[in-house]
N, C-alpha and C positions, 0 to 999 in steps of 0.2 A: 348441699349440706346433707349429708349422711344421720338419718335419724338413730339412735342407740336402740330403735325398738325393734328394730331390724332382725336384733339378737334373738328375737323373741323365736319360740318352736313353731316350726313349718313357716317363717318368712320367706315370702317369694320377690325380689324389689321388684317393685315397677320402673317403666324403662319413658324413656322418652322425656317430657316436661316435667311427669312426675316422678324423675329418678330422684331416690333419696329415701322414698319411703317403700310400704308394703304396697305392693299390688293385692296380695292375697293371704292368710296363714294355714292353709290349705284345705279349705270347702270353703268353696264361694258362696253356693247356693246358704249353707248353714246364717254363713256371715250377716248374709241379705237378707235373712228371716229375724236372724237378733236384733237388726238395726231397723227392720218393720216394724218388729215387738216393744221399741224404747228400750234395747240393751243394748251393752260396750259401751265402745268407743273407738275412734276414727282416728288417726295418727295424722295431720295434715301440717305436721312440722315444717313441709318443704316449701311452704306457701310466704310468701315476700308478709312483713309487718309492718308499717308505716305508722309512724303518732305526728301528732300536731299540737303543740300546747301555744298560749299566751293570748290574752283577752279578745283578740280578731279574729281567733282560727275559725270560732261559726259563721260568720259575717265574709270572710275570706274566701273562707270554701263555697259559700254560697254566690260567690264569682264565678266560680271556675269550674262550678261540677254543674249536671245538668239536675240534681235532686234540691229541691228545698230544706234547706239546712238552718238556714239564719237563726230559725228558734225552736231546735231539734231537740226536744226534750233531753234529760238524760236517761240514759241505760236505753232507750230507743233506737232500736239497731232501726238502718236502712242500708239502701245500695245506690251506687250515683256512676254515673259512665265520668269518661272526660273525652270529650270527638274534638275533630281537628277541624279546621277553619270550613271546610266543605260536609261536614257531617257525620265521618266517619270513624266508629270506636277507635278510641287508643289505649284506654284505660278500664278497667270494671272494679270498684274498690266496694268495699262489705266493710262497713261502719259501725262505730257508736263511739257514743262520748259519754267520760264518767263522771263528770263533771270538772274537769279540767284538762283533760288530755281528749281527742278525736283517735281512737283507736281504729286501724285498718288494715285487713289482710287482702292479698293484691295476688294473682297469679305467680308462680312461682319465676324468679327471674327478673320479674318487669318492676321491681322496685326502684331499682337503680334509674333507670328510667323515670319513672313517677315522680321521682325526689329531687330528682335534675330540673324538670319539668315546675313544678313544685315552689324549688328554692328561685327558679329564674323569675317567677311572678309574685315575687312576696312584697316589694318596693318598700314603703314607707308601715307595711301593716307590722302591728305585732305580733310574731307568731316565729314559731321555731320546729320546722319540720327534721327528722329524725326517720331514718333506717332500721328498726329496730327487731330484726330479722334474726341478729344472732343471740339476741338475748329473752326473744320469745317464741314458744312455738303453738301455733294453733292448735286445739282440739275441740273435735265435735261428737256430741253427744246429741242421741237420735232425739224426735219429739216423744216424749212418754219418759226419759227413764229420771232415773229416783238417785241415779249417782249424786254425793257429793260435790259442791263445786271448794277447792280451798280458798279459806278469807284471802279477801284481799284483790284476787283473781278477777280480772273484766271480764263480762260476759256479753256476748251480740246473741240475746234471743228471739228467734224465728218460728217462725210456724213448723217448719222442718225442722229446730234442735235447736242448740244452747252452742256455738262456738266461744272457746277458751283461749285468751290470751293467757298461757301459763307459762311461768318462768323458764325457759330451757332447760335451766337443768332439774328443774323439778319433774321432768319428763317422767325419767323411767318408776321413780317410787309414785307418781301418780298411775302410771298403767298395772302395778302393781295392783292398786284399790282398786283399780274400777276398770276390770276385765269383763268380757273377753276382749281383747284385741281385733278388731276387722279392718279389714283391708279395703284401700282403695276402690278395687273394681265391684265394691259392693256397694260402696256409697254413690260409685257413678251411673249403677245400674237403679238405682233410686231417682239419681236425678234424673236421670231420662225419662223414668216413668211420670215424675212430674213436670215435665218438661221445662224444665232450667236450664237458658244456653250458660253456656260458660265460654269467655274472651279466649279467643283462639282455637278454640274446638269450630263451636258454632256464627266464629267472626273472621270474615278474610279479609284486606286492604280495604274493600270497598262497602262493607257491611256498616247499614247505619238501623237506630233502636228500634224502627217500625215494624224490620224482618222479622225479628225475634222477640215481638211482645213486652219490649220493655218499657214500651210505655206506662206510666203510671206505676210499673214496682220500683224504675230507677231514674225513670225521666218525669218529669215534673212538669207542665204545658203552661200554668199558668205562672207561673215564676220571672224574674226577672233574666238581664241578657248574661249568656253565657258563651263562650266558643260554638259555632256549630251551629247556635240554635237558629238561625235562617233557615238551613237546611231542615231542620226539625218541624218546623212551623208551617215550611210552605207542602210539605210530604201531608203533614195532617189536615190543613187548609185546601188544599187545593187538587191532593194526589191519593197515588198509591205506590206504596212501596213495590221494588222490580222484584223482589224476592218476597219468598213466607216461609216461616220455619213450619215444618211437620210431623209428625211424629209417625213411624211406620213400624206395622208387624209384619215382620216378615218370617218368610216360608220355614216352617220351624222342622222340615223337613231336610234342608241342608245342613250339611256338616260345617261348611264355610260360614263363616261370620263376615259380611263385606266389610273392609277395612274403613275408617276415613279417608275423604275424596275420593271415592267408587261413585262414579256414574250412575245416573240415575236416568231412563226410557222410559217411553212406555211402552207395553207392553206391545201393544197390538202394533209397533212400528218394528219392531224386531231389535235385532242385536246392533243393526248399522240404524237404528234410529236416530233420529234430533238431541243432544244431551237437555235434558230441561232441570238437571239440579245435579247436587250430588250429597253426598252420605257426608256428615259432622262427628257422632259421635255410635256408636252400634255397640250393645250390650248384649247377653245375657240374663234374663232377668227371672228370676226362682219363682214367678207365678206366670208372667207373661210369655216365656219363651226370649227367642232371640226378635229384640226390635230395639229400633233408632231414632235420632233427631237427624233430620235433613233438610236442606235448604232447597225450595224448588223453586220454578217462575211460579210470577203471582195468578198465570192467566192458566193454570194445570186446573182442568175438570176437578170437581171434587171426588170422583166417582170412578176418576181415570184408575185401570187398574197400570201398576209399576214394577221396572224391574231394575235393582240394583247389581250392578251387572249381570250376574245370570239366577240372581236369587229375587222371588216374585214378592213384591211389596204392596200390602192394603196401607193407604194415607189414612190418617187422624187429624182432624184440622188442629190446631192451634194458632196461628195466626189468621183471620179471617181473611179471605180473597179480598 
């Protein structure tokens, strides 16, 4: 879905999962500073919307998702996975309920999916799930700013900003009030710095919540059974995850930016070294330089120095060995 704001001066689109919207409206770095400062706003039209109305949908969801929901306040955003019978993410959905509707935006795409998913497990409950992608589109506003939000309007408020379920076609006269306009790869170079996986970036087929810290912001331990959660229980009980997510600065001396899925070495093993991870998501970022989130073995020194293909990488923990 083609965002209208596209239209806007110096739109660059973004390609890939996030084609539809701005990548950029030309200075990154600028962008990245407005949306550090609590100013703009973020065009994230291209992101799936999902609602749930009808008396069960808290109690419902609290089957099926791995977050505690059952007595989720309202206007209290959270985040809940949904894994498959062995463990593994399938779903990542960003929540809140206004009191009567479960408002969710889901990766761009994977709605269709989700609601299949969804409607196949609703049995006897009442509830009525809904695609609601073409008739809303998200917008995020940084933490700090002072923008308007219009009556009416749902809001999932975060530590990181305010995301807007706003009418679709209210889009373009809402960017109109509450400019600048920023792009995509400024909000992505934030979450990296905060290290936020995102499903699909930082999740491959076999990726379950432990690699990537979602315990406790979107997995729930003490909760009742849900898909998965053996796998969950007995990782936390008994184990360690095979993987850790990381956060790397890398050599800000290169020109290349290592792509996602670049190989990750170490250093001291050379170029034909052991692969022990590889590159999620790699940014630019207007204070830090060029660094990334990456997934490496769980048993990588902390101290180990790395190299993403031929660009030399210091680790930042984030999930602990």
């Amino acid at each position: 879905m083609k965002s209208p704001l596209l239209s806007l001066p110096g739109a660059v689109p973004a390609e890939g999962v996030d084609e539809g919207v701005a990548a950029h409206y030309g200075d990154l770095f600028r962008e990245q500073r407005a949306l550090a400062e609590g100013t703009g706003f973020v065009d994230l039209s291209h992101r799936g919307v999902v609602s749930v109305t009808g008396d069960d949908r808290l109690s419902w969801l609290h089957l099926l998702l791995t977050q505690h929901v059952s007595d989720l306040p309202t206007g209290q955003a959270t985040e809940a996975l949904i894994l498959s019978a062995h463990g593994h993410i399938e779903h990542a959905l960003y929540l809140v309920d206004d009191g009567t509707t479960v408002w969710a935006h889901v990766e761009p795409g994977t709605q269709g999916a989700l609601v299949a998913y969804l409607e196949s497990m609703k049995f006897f409950n009442r509830v009525e799930v809904a695609d609601r992608t073409d008739e809303f589109a998200v917008v995020h506003l940084p933490a700090g700013s002072i923008a308007e939000v219009p009556e009416g309007v749902v809001v999932r408020e975060t530590p990181y900003g305010r995301d807007l379920f706003l009418p679709r076609a209210d889009l373009e006269s809402y960017a109109e009030k509450s400019g600048p306009a920023v792009g995509l790869l400024a909000y992505e170079a934030l979450r990296v710095e905060q290290h936020r996986p995102r499903l699909g970036f930082e999740t491959d087929h076999r990726t379950i919540p432990h690699e990537l810290g979602w315990i406790g912001t979107a997995v729930h331990l003490q909760k009742g059974c849900y898909r998965g959660q053996e796998t969950v229980a007995r990782v936390q009980n008994l184990g360690k995850p095979p993987r850790r997510l990381v956060f790397l600065h890398l050599d800000g001396s290169e020109v290349h930016l290592p792509p996602a899925g670049t190989d990750i070495r170490l250093a001291d093993e050379g170029p034909e070294g052991r692969k022990i991870g590889f590159v999620t998501t790699s940014v630019r970022h207007h204070e830090l330089g060029p660094v990334a989130l990456a997934l490496v073995k769980r048993n990588v020194p902390l101290d180990a120095r790395l190299v993403a293909d031929t660009t030399a990488a210091a680790q930042e923990v984030v999930v602990e060995p």
